[in-house]
C-alpha positions in Angstrom: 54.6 18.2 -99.0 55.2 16.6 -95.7 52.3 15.7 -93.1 52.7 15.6 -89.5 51.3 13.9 -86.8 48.7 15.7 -84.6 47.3 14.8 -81.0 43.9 13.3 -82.8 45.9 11.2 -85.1 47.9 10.0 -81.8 44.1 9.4 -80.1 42.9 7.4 -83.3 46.1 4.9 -83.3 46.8 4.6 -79.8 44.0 5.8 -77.6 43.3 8.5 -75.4 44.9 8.3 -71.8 43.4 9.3 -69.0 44.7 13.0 -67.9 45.3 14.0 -71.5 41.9 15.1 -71.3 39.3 16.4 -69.1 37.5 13.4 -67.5 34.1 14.7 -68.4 35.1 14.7 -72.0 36.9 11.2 -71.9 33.8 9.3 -72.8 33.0 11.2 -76.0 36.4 11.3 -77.1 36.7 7.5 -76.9 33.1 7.2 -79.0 34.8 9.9 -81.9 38.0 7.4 -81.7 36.0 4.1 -82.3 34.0 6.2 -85.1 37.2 7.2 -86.6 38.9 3.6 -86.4 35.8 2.4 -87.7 36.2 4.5 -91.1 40.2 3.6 -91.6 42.1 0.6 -93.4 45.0 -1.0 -91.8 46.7 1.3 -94.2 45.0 4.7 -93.1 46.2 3.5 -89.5 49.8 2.9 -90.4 50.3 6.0 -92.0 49.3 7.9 -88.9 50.8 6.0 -86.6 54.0 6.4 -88.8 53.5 10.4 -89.5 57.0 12.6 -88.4 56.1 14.5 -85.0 58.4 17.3 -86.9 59.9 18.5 -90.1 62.1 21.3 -90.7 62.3 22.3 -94.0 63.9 25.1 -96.0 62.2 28.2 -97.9 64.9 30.1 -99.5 67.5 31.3 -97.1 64.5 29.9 -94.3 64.6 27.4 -91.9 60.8 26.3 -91.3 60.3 24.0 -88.5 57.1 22.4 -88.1 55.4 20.4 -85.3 52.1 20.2 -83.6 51.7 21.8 -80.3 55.4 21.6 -79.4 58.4 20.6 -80.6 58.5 18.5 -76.8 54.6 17.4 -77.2 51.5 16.1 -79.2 49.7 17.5 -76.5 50.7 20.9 -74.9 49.2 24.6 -75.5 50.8 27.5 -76.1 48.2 30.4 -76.7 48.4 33.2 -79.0 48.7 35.9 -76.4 51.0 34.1 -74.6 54.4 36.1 -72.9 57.4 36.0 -75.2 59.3 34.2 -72.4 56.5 31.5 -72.6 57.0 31.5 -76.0 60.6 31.0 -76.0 60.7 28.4 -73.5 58.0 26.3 -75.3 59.1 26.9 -79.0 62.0 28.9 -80.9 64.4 27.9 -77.6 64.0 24.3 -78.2 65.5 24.2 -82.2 67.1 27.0 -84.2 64.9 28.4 -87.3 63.7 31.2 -88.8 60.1 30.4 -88.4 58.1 28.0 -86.4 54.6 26.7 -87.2 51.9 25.1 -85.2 48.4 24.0 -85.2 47.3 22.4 -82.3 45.0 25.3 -80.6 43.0 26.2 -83.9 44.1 29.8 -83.5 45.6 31.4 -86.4 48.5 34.0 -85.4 51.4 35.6 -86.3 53.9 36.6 -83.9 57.8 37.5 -83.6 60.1 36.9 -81.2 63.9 37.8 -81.1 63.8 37.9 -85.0 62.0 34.8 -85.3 58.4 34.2 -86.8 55.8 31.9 -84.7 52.7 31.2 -86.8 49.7 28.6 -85.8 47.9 28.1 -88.7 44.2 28.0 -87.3 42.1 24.9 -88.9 40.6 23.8 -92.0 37.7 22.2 -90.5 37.4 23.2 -86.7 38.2 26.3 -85.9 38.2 28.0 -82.5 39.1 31.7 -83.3 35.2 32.8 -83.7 36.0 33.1 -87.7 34.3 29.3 -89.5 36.2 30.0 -92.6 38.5 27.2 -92.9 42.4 28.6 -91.9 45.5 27.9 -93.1 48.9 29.5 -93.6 51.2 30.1 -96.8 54.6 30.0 -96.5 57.0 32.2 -98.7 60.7 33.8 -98.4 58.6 37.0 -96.9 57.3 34.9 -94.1 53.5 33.1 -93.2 50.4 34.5 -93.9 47.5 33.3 -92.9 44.4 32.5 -95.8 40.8 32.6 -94.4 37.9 30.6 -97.4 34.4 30.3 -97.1 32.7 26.8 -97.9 29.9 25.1 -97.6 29.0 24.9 -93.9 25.6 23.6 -94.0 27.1 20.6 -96.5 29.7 20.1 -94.2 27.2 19.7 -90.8 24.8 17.6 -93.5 27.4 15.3 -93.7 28.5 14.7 -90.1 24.7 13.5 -89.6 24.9 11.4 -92.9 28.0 9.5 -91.6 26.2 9.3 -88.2 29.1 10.9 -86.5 29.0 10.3 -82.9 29.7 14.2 -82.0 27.7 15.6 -84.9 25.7 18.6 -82.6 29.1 19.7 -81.0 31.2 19.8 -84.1 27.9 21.5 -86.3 27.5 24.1 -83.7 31.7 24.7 -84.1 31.3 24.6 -87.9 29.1 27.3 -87.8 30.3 29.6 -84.6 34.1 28.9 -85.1 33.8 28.1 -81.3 35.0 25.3 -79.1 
């Protein structure tokens, strides 16, 4: 089952830059990194830093392609409502396949475009489409669909304050509300 790298696995090994995000949120992002260092091995570490950025894969007659935000970026954000021109130009024009899957915003979708299938396959833990089921997406010769499962919020949160997580409020509150 391949992994890829995400923009938080990029923030834990590396750092977070200034202008990748807001400067008001710099600060706390910097506190969740050192929290997150502190928890790994040199081992943990190495395997993020040395995660793919993509994979393409095949799924019958298929060709999945996978990345984070973009096939071009770690970083970028292409939104679910977002023009099929927009979509071309940040996605399915940059590699040929069948089907194209992101996570990145923490929005699950389903879209097509020119007879090809873009699919963001939401969040396990933090969602940001209102729903706090953990999301993911299943991949079959019929296309992606995305899965929505209930668990345990309030053991979730408890742990977050057990582990004395630096961002514990803010990332309760989106447990619960399935809001950023």
């Amino acid at each position: 089952m391949p992994v890829i790298k995400g923009n938080a696995d990029e923030w834990v090994t590396r750092g977070i830059r200034t202008g990748e995000v807001p400067e008001k949120k710099i600060k706390m992002m910097r506190e969740e990194q050192e929290w997150t260092c502190s928890q790994l091995t040199d081992d943990d570490m190495s395997y993020l830093r040395e995660l793919p950025e993509q994979v393409t894969e095949s799924i019958g007659d298929k060709k999945v392609y996978g990345f984070h935000a973009t096939p071009d970026s770690l970083f970028d954000v292409v939104k679910p409502d977002a023009s099929e021109e927009a979509l071309r130009k940040a996605i399915t024009d940059k590699a040929d396949a069948d089907i194209y899957l992101y996570g990145h915003i923490h929005t699950p979708y389903v879209r097509h475009v020119d007879g090809k299938t873009v699919a963001n396959l939401g969040s396990v833990g933090l969602p940001f489409d209102e729903d706090p089921r953990a999301s993911y997406l299943i991949v079959n010769e019929e296309g992606p669909g995305i899965r929505k499962v209930s668990y345990d919020i309030d053991q979730a949160v408890r742990k977050l304050y057990d582990y004395d997580y630096p961002q514990a409020d803010l990332v309760a509150d989106i447990y619960r509300t399935g809001q950023l």
